[in-house]
N, C-alpha and C positions, 0 to 999 in steps of 0.2 A: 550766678557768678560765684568765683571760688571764695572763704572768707581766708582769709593772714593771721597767722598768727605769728608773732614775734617774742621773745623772753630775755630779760636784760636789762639795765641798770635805767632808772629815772632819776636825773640828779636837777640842780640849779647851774648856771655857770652866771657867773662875774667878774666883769672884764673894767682891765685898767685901762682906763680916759690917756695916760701916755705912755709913748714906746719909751724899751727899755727894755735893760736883762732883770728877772724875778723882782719879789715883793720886800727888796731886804728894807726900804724906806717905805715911810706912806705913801699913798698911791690914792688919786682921785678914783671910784670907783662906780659903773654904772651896773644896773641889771635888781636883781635876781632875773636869770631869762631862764623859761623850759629848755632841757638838754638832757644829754644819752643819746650815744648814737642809737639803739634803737626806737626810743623815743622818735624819733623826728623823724625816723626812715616812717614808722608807723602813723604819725601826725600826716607827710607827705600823702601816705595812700587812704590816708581818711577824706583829704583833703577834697581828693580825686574822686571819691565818690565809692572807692573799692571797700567792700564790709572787710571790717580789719578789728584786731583785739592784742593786747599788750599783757604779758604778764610779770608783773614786779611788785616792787616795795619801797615806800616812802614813809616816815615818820610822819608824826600828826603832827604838824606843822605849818606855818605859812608855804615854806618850799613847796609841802608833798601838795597843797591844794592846789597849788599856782599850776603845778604838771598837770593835775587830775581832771580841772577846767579846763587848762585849754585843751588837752587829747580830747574829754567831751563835746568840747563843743564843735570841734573840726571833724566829727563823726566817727571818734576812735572808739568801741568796746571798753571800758575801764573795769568791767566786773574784775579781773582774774590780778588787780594792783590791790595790795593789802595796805591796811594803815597802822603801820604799830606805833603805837601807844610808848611814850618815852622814849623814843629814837629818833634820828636826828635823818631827815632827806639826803643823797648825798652831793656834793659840790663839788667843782672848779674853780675855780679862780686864773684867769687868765692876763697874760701880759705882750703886748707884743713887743717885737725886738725889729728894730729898722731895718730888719733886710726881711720883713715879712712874716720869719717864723716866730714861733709860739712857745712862753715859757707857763707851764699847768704847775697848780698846788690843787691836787686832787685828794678829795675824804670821798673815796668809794668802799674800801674794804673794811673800812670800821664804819659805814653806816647802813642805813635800813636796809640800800639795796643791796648792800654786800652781804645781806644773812636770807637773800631769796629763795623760797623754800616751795613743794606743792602743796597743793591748798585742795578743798574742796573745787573751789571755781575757776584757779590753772585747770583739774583735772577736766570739768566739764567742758573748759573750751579745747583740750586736744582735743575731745572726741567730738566735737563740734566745726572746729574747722578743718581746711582743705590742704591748705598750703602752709608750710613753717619756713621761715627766714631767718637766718641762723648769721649772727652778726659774731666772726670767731676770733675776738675778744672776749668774750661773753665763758668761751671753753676752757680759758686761762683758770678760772673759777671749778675748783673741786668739785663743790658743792651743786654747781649750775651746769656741771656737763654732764651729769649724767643724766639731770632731768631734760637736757637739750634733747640727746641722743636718746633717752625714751620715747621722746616727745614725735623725733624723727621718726625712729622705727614705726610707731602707732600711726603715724600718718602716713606715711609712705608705702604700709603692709596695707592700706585701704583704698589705694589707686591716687591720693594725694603727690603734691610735688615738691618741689624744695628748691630753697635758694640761698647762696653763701655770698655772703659777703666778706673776706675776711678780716679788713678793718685791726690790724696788728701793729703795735708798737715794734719795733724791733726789739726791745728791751726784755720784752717778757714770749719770745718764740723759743725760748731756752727752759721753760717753767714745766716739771716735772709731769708727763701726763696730756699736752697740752698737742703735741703733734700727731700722737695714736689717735686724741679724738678728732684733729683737723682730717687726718685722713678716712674718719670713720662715716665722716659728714658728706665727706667731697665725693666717698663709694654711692652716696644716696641722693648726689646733686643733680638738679636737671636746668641751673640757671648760676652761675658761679660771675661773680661782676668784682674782677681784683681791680686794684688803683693801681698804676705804676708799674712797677717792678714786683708787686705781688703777682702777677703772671708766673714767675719762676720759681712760686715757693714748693710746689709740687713736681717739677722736672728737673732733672742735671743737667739740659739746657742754658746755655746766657742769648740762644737766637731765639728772640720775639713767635715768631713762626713756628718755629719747631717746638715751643712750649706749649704752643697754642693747640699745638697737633695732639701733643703727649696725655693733652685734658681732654680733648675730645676722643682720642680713644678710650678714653676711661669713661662714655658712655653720658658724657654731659651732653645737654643738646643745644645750648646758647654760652657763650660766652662776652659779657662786654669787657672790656678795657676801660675804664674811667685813664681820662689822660690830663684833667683839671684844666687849664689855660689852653690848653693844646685840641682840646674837645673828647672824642670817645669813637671807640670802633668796637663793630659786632660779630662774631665769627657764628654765624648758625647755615644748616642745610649746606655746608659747603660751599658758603658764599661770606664772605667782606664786604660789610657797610660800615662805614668814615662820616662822623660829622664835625664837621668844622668849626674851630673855636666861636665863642661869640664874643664879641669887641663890648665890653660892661666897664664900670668904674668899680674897680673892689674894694668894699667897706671890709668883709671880716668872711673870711672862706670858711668857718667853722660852721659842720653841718652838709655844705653844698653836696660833697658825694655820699649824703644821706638822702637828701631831694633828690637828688638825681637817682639814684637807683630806687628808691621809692615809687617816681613816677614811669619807669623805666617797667615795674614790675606790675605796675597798676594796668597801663600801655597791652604788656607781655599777656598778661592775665585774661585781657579781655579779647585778643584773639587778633590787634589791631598789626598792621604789616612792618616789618621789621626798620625802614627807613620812617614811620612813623613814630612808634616809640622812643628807637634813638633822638627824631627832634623833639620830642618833649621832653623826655629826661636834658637832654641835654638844656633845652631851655630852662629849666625848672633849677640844673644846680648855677649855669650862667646868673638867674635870677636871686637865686637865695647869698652871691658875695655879695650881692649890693646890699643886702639888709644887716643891720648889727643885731646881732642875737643868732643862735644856733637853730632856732626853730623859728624866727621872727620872718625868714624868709620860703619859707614852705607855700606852696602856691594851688591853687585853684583853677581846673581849665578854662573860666574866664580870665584870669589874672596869667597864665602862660598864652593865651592866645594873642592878649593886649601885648603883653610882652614882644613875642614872635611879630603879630604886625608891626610894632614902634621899632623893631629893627630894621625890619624890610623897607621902610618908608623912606 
C-alpha cells in the first residue's frame, strides 16, 4: 500500500462556548483541540489504517504534545514533526456567529509552524513515501512552497501520485507567488478534490461542467466536488458519481472536508470502486460536524460503518 505524505501547519484550535461576532469581550472558552488542515486530513488516513506521515513544526509545548499524541496514536508517522525549543505551537481561536460562519484569531505565521523548514527526517520521508497531498494553503508560504514542489517533483519523477486539495481563503489567492505554484502542482495532479466554487479556480469557465472538463484535460484522473450539506460528486473514467447529503445534527463543520477527503483518498488509494469511496468519505465528513473539535471527529472503518448503518435503520 502506497504511504502519504503530507507538509503543513499543526496548530491547536479553541473555540468560544457562545455565538457571536470576534473576541472583542471575554468569551467562555472550550479546547485546546488538535487542528491544521493537514493535520486532520492526515489523522483521518491514519485513522483508516492507510501508512501516512506529516511533516511540520510545534514548539515544545503542552500544544505541540497534545498534536504529537494524538497523530501517534491514530497511526500517523510523526518522525518528520520537529519540536523547537522556545517557540510557541500554532493556534486558532474560534467564534461562531448565528448564521453559522466562523470568526478566526490565528497565530500561524509567527509560530513554530510558520518557520517549517527540511530537516534530515522531512528528507527521508520524501524518499520514502509514494504519494504527496498538497493542501494549497500551505503554497501561500514562501518558504513552504518550494519545499512542497521539490517534494512533488521527487515523488512524482518515481512513478508516485499526487493529490491537491486546494483549501484557499479567498483573502490570500492574491499573495505574491502563490498561483505559479498552484498551477505548478495542479501540472503534477492525479486526484484534485476542490470545495465549492474552488472548481473554477483554474478555468475561465462559471459552468460547473465545462470547468470540470478544462481539469480533466489537463491530465488529472479524478476529480471530487466536496459540496458540504449538499454531499459530493466524482468526475473519473468519464463517468459522474453523486452522493447524497446525509441528514446529521451539526455541532461545528471545522475540519469535515478534511475527513472527507482524507478517507476519500485512503478509499482511492487502495484501489476500492469509485461509488465506494465516495460513501465513505462522504460518511466520514457527515460524521466529523457532529463532533466539536477539528480532529475530534475523524473516524475509524468501524465507527463510519456504525455510522452508515444508524442511518440506513
Amino acid at each position: 500500500m502506497k504511504k502519504v505524505l503530507t507538509i503543513g501547519e499543526i496548530l491547536v484550535e479553541i473555540v468560544a462556548t457562545t455565538k457571536g461576532h470576534g473576541f472583542r469581550s471575554a468569551q467562555p472558552l472550550v479546547g485546546p483541540f488538535p487542528s491544521g488542515a493537514p493535520a486532520i486530513f492526515i489523522d483521518q488516513l491514519g485513522k483508516l489504517g492507510t501508512p501516512c506521515a506529516i511533516v511540520s513544526r510545534v514548539g515544545d509545548d503542552d500544544f505541540g504534545q497534545l498534536n504529537i499524541e494524538r497523530l501517534r496514536a491514530d497511526g500517523v508517522d510523526v518522525s518528520g514533526i520537529s519540536i523547537a525549543p522556545g517557540e510557541c505551537t500554532g493556534s486558532a481561536f474560534v467564534r461562531y456567529r448565528e448564521d453559522g460562519s466562523r470568526a478566526f484569531i490565528f497565530n500561524i505565521q509567527h509560530s513554530a509552524c510558520g518557520q517549517i523548514s527540511r530537516t534530515a527526517a522531512s528528507e527521508k520521508l520524501v524518499d520514502h513515501c509514494d504519494h504527496l497531498h498538497v493542501m494549497g494553503s500551505a503554497l501561500s508560504a514562501p518558504g513552504l512552497r518550494g519545499m512542497i514542489i521539490d517534494a512533488a517533483e521527487k515523488i512524482k519523477a518515481r512513478g508516485g501520485s499526487l493529490s491537491l486539495d486546494p483549501n484557499l481563503r479567498p483573502e490570500i489567492l492574491n499573495r505574491p507567488g502563490l498561483r505559479p505554484a498552484l498551477e505548478r502542482i495542479l501540472s503534477m495532479t492525479d486526484l484534485f478534490m476542490p470545495s465549492g466554487d474552488e472548481v473554477f479556480l483554474f478555468s475561465d469557465s462559471r459552468d460547473e461542467a465545462a470547468a470540470i472538463q478544462d481539469l480533466l484535460r489537463r491530465g488529472i484522473r479524478s476529480i471530487v466536488v466536496k459540496r458540504g450539506s449538499e454531499g459530493a460528486s466524482l468526475f473519473e473514467n468519464g463517468e459522474r458519481y453523486d452522493a447524497s447529503p446525509m441528514q446529521v445534527t451539526e455541532t461545528d463543520p471545522t475540519g469535515a472536508g478534511d475527513s472527507f477527503g482524507g478517507a476519500f483518498l485512503s478509499f482511492w488509494l487502495a484501489g476500492a470502486s469509485a461509488q465506494m469511496a465516495l460513501r465513505y468519505a462522504n460518511a466520514a465528513g457527515a460524521r466529523a460536524v457532529t463532533q466539536l473539535g477539528p480532529m475530534e471527529g475523524t473516524s475509524s472503518r468501524a465507527e463510519l460503518d456504525n455510522f452508515l448503518h444508524a442511518l440506513e435503520d
